[in-house]
N, C-alpha and C positions, 0 to 999 in steps of 0.2 A: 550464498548471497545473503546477505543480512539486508535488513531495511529498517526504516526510521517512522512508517506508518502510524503505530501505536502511539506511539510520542506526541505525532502531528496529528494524528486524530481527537489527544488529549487536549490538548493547546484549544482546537476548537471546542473543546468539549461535546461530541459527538460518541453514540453508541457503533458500536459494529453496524447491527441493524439498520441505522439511520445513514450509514455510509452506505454501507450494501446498497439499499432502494437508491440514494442517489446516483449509484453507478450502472447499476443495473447487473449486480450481482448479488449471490445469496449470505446471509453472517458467516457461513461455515467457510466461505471464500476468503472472506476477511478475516478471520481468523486463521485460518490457514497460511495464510499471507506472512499474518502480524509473528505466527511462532515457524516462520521459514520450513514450511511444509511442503507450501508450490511456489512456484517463481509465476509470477504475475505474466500475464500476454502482453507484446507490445502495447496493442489497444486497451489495456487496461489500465498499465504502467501508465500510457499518453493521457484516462480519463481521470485517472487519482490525481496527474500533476498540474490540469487544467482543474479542479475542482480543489487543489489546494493553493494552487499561484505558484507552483514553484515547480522547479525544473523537475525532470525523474532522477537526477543524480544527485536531487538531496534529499532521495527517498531510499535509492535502492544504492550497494555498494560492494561492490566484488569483495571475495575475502579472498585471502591473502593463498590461499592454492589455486584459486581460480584465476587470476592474474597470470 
């Protein structure tokens, strides 16, 4: 799965850190995230797209063997 996080995280200009505490998870989580290490929880994917306004499928996006 690829994601689009690091981008949108940039745009607001926000640290890992600073995300993290807003969501209620750790940097290592968001980082983990941003180099496609874990695939985000439902409830997590739902708290990044409410805290960035935007849907979860313009964060997250099947690659092309998982289709």
């Amino acid at each position: 799965m690829k994601n689009k996080l690091k981008i949108e995280r940039a745009i607001l200009n926000i640290t890992q850190e600073q995300l993290a505490e807003k969501i209620g998870v750790s940097r290592q989580t968001i980082n983990s995230i941003e180099t496609n290490r874990f695939v985000p929880s439902t409830l997590l994917a739902l708290k990044l797209s409410l805290l960035f306004g935007k849907s979860v499928n313009e964060f997250f996006e099947l690659d092309d063997s998982e289709k």
